[in-house]
C-alpha positions, 0 to 999 in steps of 0.5 A: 401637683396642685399647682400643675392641675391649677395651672391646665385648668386655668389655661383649658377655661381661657382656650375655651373662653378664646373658642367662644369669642371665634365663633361669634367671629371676634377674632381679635378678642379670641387671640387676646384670650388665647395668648392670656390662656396660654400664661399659667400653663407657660408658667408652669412648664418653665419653672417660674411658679416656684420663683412667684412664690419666693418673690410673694414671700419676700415681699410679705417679709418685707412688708412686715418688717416695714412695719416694725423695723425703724432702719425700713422708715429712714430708708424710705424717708431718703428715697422720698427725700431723693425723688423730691429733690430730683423732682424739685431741681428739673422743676427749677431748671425748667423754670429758670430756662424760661425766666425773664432773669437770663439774658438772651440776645436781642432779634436783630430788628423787625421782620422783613416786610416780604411775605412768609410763603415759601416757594412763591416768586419775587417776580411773576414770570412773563408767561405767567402774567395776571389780569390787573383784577385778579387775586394773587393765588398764594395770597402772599402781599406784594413787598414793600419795596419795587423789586431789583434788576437783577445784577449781572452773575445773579440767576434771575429765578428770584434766588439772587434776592433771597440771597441779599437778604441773608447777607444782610441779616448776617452782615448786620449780626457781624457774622 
């Protein structure tokens, strides 16, 4: 009977707590209380106080007996040897991956000399023609070598050449 009239009293405290925090208009505030005043009254209905007890009392038998009991400190010993042991082997696996020790394979050569910035053609259309002082506006470099013809079959969007260089690279890694 204790634990009912502790359980309503502690869940009409924080309703009231709730009803203060809305009437100063923090209502984000007053559902947090209102959701934590509504637990010991929950508790209590649904029968789980008697289950915290249990557990409260086991856990003191337990922490007594780890006191006293030797077999308690060579189970906790392994369980400390265990998580050291998984701690220490992704540590050296992490380790390893990164180590100069495992040989990777080799780039196939040095970048090609075109620019990074995706989506700007090789060749500017006719209709978009710059004055000779105008700045390029992606601020991409011009390539280093002068462009193709494009070859007959090829699309002339600027594709046909992206697709030579991937041939190439793949060419060259024997793929």
């Amino acid at each position: 009977m204790l634990t009912a009239a502790a359980a309503f009293v502690l869940t009409a405290g924080g309703v009231a707590v709730a009803g203060l925090r809305a009437y100063r208009r923090r209502f984000l505030s007053a559902t947090r209380w209102f959701a934590v005043a509504l637990l010991p009254a929950g508790l209590y209905l649904s029968g789980l106080f008697p289950v915290a007890r249990t557990i409260g009392s086991e856990l003191a038998d337990w922490a007594t007996g780890l006191v006293f009991d030797p077999r308690v400190w060579t189970g906790i010993a392994l369980l400390a040897v265990s998580a050291g042991l998984l701690v220490g082997t992704r540590w050296a696996g992490r380790r390893s991956a990164v180590g100069a020790g495992e040989s990777r394979p080799e780039a196939a050569g040095p970048a090609p000399a075109r620019p990074a910035v995706a989506g700007a053609p090789a060749q500017p259309s006719a209709g978009a023609a710059r004055p000779a002082g105008a700045a390029n506006p992606a601020g991409a470099q011009k390539p280093a070598q002068p462009a193709k013809p494009p070859k007959a079959g090829k699309r002339d969007d600027g594709l046909g050449d992206d697709f030579a260089d991937i041939e190439e690279i793949l060419r060259r890694r024997g793929i």
